[in-house]
C-alpha positions in Angstrom: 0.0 0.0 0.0 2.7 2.4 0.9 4.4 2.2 -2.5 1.7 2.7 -4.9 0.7 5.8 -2.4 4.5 7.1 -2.9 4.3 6.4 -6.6 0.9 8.7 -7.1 3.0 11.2 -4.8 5.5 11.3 -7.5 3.1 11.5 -10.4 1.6 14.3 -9.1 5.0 16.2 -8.7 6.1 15.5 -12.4 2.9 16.7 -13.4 2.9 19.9 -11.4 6.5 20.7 -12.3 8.0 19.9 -9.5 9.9 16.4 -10.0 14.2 17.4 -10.0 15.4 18.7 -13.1 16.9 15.5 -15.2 20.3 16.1 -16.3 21.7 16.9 -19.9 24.8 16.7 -21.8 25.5 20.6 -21.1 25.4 20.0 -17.2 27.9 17.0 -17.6 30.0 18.7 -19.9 29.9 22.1 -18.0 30.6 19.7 -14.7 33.5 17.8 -16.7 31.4 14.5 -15.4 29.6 11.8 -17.3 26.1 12.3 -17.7 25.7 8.7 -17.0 26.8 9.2 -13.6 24.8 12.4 -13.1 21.2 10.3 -14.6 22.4 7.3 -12.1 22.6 10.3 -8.7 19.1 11.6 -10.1 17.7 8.1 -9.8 19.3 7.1 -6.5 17.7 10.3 -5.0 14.4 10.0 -6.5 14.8 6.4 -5.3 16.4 6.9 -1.7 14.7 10.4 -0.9 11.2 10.1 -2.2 10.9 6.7 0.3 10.0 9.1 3.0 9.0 12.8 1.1 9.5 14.4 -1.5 12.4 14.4 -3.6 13.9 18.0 -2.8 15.6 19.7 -6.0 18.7 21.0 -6.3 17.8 24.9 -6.5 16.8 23.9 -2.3 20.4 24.9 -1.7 23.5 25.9 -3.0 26.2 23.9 -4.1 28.3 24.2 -1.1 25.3 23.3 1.4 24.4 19.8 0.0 27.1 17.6 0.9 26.2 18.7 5.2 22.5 18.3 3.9 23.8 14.8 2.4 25.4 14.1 5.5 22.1 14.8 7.2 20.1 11.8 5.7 22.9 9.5 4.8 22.5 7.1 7.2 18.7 7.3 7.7 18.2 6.6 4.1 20.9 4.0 4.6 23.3 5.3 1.4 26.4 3.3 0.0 29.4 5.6 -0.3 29.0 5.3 -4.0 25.5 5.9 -3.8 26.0 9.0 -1.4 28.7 10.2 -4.2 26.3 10.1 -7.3 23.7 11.7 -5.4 25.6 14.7 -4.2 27.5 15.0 -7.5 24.0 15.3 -8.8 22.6 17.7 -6.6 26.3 20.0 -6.6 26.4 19.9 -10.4 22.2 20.4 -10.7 22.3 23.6 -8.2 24.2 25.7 -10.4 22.7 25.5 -13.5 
């Protein structure tokens, strides 16, 4: 029950505008990263984040805040180092655009 409910959540959020930016081959060329890597920190987040709210976006803060916002939620949302790198490289690269 809980899924399909956070699911519907998301819907609604793409639909009203609101669902984080997906990345481009600008933002990974302006960030010197792959954009594979910046698509696979998007998808964690959605993934990891929108378990318990809302996936925030990366205009929420500046680049410098998320990695002590990161650190935050890292262990409540149970993140891998790799995963925990993807996602901030993500939202650091996504803030500034």
């Amino acid at each position: 029950m809980y899924r399909p409910v956070v699911l519907a959540l998301g819907a609604l959020l793409a639909a009203c505008g609101m669902a984080p930016p997906k990345a481009s081959p600008a933002d990974a060329q302006r960030a010197n990263v792959q954009l594979a890597e910046l698509q696979d920190g998007r998808t964690l987040m959605v993934r990891k984040c929108g378990g318990c709210h809302a996936p925030p976006l990366p205009k929420d803060h500046t680049a410098y805040e998320w990695p002590s916002k990161l650190d935050e939620m890292a262990d409540r949302s149970k993140l891998r180092s790799d995963e925990r790198h993807l996602i901030q490289q993500y939202f650091v690269v996504m803030s500034t655009r």
